[in-house]
N, CA, C and O atoms as a Tinker XYZ file with bonds, in Angstrom:
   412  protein
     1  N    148.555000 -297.449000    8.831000    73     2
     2  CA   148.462000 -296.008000    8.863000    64     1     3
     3  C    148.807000 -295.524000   10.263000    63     2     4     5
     4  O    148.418000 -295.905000   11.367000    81     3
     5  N    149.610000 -294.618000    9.905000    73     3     6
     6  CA   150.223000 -294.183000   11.507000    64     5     7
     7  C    149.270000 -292.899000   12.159000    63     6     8     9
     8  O    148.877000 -291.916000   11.531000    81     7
     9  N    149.087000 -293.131000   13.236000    73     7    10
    10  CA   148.101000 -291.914000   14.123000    64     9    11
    11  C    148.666000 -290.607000   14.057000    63    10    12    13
    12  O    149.855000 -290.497000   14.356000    81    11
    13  N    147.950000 -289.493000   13.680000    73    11    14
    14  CA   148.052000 -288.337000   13.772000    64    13    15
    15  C    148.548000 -287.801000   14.621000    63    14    16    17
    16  O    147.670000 -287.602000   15.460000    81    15
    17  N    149.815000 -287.272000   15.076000    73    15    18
    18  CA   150.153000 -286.497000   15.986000    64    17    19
    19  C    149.492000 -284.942000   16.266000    63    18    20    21
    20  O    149.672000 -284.377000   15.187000    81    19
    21  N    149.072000 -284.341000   16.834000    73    19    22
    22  CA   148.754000 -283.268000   17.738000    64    21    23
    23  C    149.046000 -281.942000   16.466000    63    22    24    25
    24  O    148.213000 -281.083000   16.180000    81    23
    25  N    150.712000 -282.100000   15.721000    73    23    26
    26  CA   151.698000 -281.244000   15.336000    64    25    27
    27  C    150.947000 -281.438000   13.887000    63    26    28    29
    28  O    150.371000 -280.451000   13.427000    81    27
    29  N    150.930000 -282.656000   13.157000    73    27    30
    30  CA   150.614000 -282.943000   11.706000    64    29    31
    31  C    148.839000 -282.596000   11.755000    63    30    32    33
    32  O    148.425000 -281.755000   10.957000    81    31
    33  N    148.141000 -283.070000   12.424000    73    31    34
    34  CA   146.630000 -282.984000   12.252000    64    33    35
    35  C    146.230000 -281.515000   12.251000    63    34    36    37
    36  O    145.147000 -281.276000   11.718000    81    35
    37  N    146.793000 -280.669000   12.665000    73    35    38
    38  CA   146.495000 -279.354000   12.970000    64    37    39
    39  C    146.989000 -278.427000   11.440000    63    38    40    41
    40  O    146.678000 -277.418000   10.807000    81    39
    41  N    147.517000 -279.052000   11.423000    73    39    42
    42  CA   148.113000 -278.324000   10.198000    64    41    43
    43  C    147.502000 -278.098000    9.054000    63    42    44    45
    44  O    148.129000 -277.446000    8.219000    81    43
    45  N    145.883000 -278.658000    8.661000    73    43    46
    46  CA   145.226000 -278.710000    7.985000    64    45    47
    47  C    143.974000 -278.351000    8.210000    63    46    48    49
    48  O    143.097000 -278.560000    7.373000    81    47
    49  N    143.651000 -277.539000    9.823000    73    47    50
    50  CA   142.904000 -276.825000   10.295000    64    49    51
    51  C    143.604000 -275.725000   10.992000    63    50    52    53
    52  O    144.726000 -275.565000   11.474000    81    51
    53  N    142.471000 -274.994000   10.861000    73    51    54
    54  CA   143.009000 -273.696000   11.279000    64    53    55
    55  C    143.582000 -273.383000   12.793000    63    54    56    57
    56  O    143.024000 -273.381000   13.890000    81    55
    57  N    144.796000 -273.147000   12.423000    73    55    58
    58  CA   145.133000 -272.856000   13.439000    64    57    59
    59  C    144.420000 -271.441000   15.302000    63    58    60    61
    60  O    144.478000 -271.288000   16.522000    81    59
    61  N    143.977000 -270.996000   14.246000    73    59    62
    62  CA   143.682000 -270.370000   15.375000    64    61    63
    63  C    141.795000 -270.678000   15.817000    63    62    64    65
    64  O    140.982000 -270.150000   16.576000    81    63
    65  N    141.790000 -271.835000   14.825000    73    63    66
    66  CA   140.555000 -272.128000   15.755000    64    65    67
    67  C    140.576000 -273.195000   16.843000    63    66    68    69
    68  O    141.347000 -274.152000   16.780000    81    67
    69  N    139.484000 -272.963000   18.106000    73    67    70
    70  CA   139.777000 -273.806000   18.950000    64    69    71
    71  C    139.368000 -275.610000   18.962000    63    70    72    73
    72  O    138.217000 -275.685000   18.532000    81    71
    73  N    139.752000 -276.634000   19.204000    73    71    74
    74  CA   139.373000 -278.079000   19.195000    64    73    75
    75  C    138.247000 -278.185000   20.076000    63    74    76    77
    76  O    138.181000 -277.493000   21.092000    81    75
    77  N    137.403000 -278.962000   19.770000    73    75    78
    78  CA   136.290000 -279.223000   21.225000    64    77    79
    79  C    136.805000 -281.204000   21.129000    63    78    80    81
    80  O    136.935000 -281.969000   20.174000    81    79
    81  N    136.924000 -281.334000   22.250000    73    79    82
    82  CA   137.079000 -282.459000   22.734000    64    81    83
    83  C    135.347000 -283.674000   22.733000    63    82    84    85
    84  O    134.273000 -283.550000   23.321000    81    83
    85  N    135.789000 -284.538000   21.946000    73    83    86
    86  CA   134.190000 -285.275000   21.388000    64    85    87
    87  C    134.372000 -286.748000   22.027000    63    86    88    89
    88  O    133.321000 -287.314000   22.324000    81    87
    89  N    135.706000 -287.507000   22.300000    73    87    90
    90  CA   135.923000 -288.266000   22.967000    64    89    91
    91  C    136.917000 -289.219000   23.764000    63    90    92    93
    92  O    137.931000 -289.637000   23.205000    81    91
    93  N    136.724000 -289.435000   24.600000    73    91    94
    94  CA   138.076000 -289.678000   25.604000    64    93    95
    95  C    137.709000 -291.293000   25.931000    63    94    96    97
    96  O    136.556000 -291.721000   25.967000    81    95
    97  N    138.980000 -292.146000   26.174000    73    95    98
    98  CA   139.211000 -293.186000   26.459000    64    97    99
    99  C    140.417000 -293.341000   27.958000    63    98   100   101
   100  O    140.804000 -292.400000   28.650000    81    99
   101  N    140.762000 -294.694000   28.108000    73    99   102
   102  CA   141.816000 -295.135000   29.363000    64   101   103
   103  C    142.607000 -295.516000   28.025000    63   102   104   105
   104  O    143.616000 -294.822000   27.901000    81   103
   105  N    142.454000 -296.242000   27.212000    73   103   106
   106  CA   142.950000 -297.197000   26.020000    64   105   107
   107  C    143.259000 -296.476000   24.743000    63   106   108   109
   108  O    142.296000 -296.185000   24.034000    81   107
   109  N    144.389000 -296.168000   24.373000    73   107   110
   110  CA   145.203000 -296.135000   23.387000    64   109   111
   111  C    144.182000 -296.646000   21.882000    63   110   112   113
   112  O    143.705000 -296.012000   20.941000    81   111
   113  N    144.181000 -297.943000   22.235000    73   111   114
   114  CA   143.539000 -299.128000   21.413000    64   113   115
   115  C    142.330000 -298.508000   20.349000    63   114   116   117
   116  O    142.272000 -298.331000   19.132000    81   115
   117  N    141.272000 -298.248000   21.672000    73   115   118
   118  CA   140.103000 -297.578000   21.285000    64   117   119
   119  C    140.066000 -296.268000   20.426000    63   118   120   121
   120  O    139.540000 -296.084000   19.328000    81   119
   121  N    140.865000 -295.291000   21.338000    73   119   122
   122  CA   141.288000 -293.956000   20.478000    64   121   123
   123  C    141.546000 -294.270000   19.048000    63   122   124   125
   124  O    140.745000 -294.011000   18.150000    81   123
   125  N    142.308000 -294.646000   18.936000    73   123   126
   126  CA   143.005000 -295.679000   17.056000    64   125   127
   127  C    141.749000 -295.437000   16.871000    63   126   128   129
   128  O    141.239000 -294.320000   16.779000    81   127
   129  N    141.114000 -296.663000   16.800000    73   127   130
   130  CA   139.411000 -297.039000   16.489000    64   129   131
   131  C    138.508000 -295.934000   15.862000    63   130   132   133
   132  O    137.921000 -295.664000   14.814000    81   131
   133  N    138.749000 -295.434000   17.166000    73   131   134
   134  CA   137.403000 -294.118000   16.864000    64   133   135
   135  C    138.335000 -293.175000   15.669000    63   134   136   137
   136  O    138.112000 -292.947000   14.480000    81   135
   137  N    138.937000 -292.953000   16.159000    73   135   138
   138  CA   139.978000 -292.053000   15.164000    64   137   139
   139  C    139.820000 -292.587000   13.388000    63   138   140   141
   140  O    139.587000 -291.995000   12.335000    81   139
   141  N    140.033000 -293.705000   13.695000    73   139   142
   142  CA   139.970000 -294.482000   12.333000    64   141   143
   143  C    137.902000 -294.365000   11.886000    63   142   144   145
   144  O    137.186000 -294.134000   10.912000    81   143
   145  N    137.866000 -294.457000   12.284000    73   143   146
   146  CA   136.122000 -294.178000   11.794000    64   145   147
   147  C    135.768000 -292.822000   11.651000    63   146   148   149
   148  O    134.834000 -292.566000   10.891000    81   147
   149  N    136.419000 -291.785000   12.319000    73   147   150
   150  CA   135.959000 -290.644000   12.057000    64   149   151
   151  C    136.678000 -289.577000   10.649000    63   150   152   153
   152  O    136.153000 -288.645000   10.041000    81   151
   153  N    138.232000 -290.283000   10.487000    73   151   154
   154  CA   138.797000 -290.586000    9.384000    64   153   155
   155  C    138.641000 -291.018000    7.823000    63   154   156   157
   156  O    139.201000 -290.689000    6.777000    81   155
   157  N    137.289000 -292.192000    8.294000    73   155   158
   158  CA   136.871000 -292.825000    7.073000    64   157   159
   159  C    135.704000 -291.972000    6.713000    63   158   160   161
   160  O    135.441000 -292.054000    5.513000    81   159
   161  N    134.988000 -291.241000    7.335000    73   159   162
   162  CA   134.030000 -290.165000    7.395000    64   161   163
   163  C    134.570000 -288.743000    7.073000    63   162   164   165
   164  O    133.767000 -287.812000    7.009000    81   163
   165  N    135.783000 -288.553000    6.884000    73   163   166
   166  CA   136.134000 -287.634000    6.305000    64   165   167
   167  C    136.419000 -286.048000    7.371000    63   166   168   169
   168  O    136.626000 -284.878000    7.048000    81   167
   169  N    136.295000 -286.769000    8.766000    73   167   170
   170  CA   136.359000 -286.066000    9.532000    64   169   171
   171  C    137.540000 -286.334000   10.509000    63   170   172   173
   172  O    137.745000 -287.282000   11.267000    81   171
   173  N    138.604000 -284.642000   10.129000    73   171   174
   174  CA   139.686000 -284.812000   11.247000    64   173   175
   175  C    139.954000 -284.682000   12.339000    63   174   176   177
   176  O    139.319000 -283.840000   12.973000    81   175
   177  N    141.071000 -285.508000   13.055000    73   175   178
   178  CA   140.949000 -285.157000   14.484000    64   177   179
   179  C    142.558000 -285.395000   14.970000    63   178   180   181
   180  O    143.562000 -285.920000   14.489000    81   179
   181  N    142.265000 -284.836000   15.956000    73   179   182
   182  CA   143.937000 -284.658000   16.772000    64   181   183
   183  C    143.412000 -285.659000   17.937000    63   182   184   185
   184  O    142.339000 -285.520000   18.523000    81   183
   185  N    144.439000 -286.782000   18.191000    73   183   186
   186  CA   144.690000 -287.773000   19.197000    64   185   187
   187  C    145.893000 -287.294000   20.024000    63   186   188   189
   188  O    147.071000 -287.145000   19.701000    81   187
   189  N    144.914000 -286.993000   21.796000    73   187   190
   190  CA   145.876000 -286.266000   22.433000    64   189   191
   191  C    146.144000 -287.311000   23.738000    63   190   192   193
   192  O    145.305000 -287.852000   24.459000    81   191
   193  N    147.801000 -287.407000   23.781000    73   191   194
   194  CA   147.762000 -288.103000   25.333000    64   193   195
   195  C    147.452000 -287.073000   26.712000    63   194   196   197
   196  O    147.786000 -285.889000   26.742000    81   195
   197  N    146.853000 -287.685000   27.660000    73   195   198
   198  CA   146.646000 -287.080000   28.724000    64   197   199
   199  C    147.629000 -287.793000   29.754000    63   198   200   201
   200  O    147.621000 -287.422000   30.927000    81   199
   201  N    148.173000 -288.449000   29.482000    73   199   202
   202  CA   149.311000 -289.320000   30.433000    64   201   203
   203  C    149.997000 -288.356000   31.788000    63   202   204   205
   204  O    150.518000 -287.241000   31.762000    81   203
   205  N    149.801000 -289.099000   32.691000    73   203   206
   206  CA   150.018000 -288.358000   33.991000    64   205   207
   207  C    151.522000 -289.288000   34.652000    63   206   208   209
   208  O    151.578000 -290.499000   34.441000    81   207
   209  N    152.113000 -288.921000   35.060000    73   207   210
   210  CA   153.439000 -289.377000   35.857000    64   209   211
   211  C    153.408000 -290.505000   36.992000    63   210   212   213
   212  O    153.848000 -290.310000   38.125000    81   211
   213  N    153.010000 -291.344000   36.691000    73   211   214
   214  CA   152.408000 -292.809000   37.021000    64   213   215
   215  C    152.670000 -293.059000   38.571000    63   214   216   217
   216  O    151.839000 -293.515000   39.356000    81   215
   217  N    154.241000 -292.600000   38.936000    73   215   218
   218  CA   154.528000 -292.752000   40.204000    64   217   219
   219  C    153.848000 -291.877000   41.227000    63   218   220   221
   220  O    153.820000 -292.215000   42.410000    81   219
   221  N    153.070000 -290.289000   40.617000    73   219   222
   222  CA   152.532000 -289.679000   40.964000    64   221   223
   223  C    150.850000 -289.394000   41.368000    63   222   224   225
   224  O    150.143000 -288.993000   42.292000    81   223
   225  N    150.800000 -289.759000   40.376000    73   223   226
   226  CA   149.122000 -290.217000   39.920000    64   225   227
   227  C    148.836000 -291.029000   39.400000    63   226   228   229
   228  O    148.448000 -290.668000   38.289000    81   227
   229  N    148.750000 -292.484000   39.578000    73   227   230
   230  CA   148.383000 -293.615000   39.248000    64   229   231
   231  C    147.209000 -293.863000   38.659000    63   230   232   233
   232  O    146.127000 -293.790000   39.242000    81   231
   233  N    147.373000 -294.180000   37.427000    73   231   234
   234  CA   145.917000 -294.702000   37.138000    64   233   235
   235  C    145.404000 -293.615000   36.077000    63   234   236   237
   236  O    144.568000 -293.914000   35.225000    81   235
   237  N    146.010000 -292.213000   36.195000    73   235   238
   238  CA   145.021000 -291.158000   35.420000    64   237   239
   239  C    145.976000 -291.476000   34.456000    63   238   240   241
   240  O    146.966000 -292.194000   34.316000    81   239
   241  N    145.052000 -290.371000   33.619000    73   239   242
   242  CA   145.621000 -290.098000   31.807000    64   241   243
   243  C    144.509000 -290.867000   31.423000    63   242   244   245
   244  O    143.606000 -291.372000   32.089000    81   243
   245  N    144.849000 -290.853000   29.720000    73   243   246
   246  CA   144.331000 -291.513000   28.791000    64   245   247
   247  C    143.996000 -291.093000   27.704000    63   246   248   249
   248  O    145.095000 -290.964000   27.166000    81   247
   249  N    143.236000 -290.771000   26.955000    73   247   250
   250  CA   143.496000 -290.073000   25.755000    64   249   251
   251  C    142.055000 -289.550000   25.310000    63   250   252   253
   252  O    141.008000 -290.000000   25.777000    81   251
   253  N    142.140000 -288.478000   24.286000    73   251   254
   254  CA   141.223000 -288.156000   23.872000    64   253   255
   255  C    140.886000 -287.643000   22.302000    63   254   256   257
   256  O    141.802000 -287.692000   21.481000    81   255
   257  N    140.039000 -287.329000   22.043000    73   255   258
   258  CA   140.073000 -286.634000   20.449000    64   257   259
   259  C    139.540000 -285.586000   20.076000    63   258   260   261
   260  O    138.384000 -285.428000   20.468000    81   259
   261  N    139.988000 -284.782000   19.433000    73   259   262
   262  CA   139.517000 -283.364000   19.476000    64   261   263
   263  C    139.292000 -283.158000   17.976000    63   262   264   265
   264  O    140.078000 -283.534000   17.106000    81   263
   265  N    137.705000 -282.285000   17.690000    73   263   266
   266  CA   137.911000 -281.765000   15.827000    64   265   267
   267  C    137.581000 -280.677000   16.134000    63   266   268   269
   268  O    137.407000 -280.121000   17.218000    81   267
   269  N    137.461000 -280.257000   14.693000    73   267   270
   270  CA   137.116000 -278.550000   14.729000    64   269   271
   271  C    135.394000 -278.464000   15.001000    63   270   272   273
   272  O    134.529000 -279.229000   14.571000    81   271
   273  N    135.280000 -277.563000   15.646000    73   271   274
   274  CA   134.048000 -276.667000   16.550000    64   273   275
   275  C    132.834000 -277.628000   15.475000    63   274   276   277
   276  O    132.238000 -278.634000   15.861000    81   275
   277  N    132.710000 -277.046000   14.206000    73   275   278
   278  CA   131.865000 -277.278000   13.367000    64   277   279
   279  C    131.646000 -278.741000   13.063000    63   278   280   281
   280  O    130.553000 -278.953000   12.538000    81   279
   281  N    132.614000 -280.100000   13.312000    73   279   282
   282  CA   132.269000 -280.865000   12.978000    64   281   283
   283  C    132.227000 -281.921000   14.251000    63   282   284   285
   284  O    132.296000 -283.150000   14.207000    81   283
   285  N    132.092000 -281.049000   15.404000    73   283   286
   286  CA   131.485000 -281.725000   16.753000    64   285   287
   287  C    130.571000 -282.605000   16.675000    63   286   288   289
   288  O    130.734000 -283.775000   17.021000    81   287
   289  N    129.720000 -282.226000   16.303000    73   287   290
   290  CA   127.788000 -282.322000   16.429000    64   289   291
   291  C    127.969000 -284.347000   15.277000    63   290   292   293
   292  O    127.612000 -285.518000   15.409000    81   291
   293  N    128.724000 -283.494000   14.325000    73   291   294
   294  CA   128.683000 -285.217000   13.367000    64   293   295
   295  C    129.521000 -286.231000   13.595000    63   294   296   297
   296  O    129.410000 -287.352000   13.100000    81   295
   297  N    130.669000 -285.739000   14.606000    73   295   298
   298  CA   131.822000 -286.734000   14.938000    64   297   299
   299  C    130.963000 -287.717000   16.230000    63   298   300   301
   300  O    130.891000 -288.943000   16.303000    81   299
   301  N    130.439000 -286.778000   17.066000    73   299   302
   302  CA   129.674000 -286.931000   18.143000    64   301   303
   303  C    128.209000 -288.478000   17.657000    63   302   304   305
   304  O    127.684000 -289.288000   18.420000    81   303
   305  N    128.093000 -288.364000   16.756000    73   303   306
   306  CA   126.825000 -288.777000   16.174000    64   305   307
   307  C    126.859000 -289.977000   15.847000    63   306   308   309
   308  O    125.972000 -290.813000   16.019000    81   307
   309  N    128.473000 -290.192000   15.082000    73   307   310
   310  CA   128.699000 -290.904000   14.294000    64   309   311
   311  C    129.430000 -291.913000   15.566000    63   310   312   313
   312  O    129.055000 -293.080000   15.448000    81   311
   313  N    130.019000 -291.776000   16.290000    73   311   314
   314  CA   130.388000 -292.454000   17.438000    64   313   315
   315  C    129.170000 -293.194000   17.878000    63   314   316   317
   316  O    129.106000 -294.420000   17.786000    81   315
   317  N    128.141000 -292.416000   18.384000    73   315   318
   318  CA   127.355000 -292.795000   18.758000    64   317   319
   319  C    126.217000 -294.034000   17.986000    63   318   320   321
   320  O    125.561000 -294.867000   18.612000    81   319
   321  N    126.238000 -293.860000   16.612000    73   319   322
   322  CA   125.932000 -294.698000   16.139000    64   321   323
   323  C    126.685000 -296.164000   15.732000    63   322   324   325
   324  O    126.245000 -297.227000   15.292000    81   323
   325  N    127.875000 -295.746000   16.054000    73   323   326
   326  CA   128.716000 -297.019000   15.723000    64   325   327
   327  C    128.699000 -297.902000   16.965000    63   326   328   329
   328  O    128.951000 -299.106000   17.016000    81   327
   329  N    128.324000 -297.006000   18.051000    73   327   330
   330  CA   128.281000 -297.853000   19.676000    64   329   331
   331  C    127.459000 -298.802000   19.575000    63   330   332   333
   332  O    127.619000 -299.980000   19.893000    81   331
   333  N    126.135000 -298.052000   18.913000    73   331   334
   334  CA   124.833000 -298.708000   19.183000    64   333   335
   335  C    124.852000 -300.174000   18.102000    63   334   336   337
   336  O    124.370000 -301.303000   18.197000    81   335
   337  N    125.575000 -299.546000   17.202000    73   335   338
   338  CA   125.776000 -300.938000   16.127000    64   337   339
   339  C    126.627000 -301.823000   16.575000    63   338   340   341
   340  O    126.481000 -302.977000   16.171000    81   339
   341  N    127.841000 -301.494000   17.610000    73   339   342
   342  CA   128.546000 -302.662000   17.920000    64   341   343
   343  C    128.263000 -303.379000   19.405000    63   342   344   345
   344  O    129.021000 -304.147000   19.997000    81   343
   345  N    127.060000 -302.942000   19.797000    73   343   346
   346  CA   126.692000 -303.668000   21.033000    64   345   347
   347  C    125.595000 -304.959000   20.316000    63   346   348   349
   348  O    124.665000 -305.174000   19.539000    81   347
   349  N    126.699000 -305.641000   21.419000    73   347   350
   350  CA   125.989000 -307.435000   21.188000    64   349   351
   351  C    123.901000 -307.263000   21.036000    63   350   352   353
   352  O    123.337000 -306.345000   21.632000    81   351
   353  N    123.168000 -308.195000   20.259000    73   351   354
   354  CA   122.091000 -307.869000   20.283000    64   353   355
   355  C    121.806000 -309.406000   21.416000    63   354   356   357
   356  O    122.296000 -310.534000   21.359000    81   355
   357  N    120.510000 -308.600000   22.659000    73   355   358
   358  CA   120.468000 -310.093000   23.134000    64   357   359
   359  C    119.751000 -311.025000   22.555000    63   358   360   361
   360  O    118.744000 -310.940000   21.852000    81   359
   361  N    120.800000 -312.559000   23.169000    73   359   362
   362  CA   120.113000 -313.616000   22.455000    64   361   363
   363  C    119.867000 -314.820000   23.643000    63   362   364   365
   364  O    120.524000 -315.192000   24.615000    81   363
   365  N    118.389000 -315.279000   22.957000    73   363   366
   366  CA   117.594000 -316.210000   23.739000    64   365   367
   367  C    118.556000 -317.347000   23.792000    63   366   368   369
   368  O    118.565000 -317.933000   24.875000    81   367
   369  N    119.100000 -317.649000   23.180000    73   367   370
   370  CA   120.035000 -319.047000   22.954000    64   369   371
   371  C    121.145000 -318.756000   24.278000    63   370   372   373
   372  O    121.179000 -319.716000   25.048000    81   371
   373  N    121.665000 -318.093000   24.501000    73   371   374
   374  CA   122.782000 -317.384000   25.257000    64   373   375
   375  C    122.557000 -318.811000   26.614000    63   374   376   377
   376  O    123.383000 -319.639000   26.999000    81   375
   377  N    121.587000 -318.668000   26.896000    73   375   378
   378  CA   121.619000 -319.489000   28.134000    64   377   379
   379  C    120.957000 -320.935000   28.342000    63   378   380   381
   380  O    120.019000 -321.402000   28.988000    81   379
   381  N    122.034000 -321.443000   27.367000    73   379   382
   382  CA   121.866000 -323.018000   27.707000    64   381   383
   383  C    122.959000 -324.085000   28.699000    63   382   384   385
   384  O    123.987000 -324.103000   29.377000    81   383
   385  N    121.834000 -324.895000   28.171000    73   383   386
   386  CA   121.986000 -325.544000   29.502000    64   385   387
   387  C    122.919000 -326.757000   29.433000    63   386   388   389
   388  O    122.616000 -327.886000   29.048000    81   387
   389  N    124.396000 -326.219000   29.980000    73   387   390
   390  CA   125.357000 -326.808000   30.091000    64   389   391
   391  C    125.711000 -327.831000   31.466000    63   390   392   393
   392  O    126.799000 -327.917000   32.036000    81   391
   393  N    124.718000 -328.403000   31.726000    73   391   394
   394  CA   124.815000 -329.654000   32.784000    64   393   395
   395  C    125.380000 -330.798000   32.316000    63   394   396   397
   396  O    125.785000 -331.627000   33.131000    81   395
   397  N    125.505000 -331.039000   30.842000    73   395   398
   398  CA   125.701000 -331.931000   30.916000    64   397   399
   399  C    124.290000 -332.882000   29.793000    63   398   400   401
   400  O    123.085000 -332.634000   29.825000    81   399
   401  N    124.987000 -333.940000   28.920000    73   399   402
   402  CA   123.603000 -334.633000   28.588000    64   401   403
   403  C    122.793000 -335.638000   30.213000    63   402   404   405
   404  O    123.071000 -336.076000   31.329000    81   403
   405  N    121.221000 -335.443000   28.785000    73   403   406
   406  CA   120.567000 -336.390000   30.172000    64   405   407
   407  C    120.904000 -337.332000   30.324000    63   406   408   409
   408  O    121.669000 -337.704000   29.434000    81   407
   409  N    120.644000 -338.327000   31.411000    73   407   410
   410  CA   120.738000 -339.161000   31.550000    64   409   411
   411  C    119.256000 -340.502000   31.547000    63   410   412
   412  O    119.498000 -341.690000   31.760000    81   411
């Protein structure tokens, strides 16, 4: 499935309402991601580059996602819960002890 351009996503919201910006990345990658989850939730969004002139400003840009006013609050939410679900849970095992067998 190909990413929404700016031109096609809008076209199915109103135009003269304004976008609120719900989340921004450095990574392309991620944007997809979130985009794609907020998608499967039934909630649209415009994926915008912020790309800056590299020789000029190094390092900036990156991207962000914007929905309509009203579905801020659940795009916002739903991110947030997917964070909390995809962070590693800690584990006691994590730190063994790689010396080597005994001797």
């Amino acid at each position: 499935m190909e990413p929404k351009t700016q031109s096609e996503s809008r076209s199915s919201m109103s135009v003269n309402q304004p976008l609120v910006e719900i989340f921004g990345t450095k990574e392309d990658s991620e944007a997809l991601v979130v985009q794609g989850l907020l998608d499967s939730a039934g909630i649209e969004s415009v994926l915008v580059s912020l790309d800056a002139p590299q020789e000029i400003l190094p390092g900036v840009g990156g991207v962000v996602l914007r929905v309509a006013p009203e579905k801020a609050e659940e795009a916002r939410q739903l991110i947030k819960e997917y964070r909390t679900e995809a962070e590693p849970a800690p584990d006691d095992d994590a730190a063994e002890d790689v010396s080597g067998p005994a001797a």
